[in-house]
N, C-alpha and C positions, 0 to 999 in steps of 0.2 A: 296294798298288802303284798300286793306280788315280787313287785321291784324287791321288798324289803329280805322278802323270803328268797329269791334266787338271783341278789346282787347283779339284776339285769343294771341298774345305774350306773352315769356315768362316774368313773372316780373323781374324789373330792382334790383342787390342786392343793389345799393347806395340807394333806396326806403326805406329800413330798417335803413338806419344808424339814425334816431330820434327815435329809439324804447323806449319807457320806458322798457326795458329786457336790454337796452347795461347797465343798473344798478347792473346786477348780476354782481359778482364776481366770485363766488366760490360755492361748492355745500355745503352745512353745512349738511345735514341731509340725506343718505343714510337707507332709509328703505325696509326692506326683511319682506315679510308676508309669514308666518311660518303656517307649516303645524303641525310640533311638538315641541313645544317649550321646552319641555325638554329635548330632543334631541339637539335641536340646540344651549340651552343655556349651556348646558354642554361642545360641540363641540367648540363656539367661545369664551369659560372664561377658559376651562380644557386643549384643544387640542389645540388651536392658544395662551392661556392665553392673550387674553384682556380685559383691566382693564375695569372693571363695573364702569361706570358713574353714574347711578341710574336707579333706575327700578321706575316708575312712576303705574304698576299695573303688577299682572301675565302675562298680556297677551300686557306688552309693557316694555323692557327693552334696557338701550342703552348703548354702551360704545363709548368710546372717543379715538379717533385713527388721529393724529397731529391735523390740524384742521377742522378736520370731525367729527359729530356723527353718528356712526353706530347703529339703532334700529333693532329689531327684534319684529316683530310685528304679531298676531294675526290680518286674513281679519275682516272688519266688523267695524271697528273703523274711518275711512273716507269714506269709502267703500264697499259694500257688495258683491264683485268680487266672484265669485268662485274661490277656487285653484287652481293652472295649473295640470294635470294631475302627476303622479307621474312619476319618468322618464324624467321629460322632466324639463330641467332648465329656471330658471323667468327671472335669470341673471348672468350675469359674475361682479366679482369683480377681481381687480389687484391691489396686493400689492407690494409697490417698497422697495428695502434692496439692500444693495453691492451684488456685486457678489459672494463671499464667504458667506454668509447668505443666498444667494439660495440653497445650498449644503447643511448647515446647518439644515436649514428646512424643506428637504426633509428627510433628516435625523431622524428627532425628527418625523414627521409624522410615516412613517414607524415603528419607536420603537412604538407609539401608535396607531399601527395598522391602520392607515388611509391609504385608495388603492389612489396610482398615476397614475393617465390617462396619465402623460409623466411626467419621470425624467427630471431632468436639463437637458436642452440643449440649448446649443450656437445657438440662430437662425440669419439668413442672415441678418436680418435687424438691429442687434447689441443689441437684448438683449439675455440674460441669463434668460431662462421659466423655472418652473415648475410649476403641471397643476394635480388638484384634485379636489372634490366633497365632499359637508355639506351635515350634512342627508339629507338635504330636497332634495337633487341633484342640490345644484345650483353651476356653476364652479367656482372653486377658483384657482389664477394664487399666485403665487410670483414670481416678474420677476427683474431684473438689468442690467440697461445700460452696453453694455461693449466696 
């Protein structure tokens, strides 16, 4: 009788299924606020070589990666956030490639001097990892179903 009276329950999930959000799709716009942008814009056009989409100012450029846009963003432009400490990552991204292109790309890291937090490795739950860090420290995966 309690619950019923002072909505201590958990909510119910079929409560959500009229959300205006079941509209989303997909994520289109992946944005990283950048502590050094010339660093990082070097890092993801030199070191991952992704294609420049267009850079809309110094301090907001994006590339296109299937159908996602990845920005790289100076704080301050939606947001006046502080940076997260240094050391310490904002986020993970996961890039997906065959299994033999995980190899690969750890490969070509290493020739351009980029340190891997873990080589390729076949993990139990059926992908193929590997697992590194953008100047800014934020973790980068390439992983493959296997």
């Amino acid at each position: 009788m309690k619950d019923e009276m002072t909505n201590d329950r958990a909510p119910d999930p079929s409560q959500h299924t009229r959300s205006p959000f079941n509209a989303i799709r997909a994520i289109d716009y992946t944005i990283i606020f950048v502590r050094d942008m010339i660093a990082m814009r070097r890092f993801y056009e030199e070191i991952l070589a992704f294609p420049l989409l267009r850079e809309l100012s110094p301090n907001w450029i994006e590339y296109r990666l299937g159908g996602n846009t990845l920005a790289l963003a100076k704080p301050g432009r939606t947001a006046a956030d502080s940076p997260v400490p240094h050391g310490t990552a904002s986020l993970q991204l996961a890039f997906k490639v065959s299994a033999a292109e995980v190899d690969a790309c750890a490969g070509e890291l290493v020739r351009r001097g980029v340190a891997l937090l873990s080589p390729p490795t076949n993990q139990a739950f059926g992908h193929r990892t590997l697992f590194f860090r953008d100047p800014d420290g934020n973790l980068l995966e390439v992983y493959a179903e296997i």
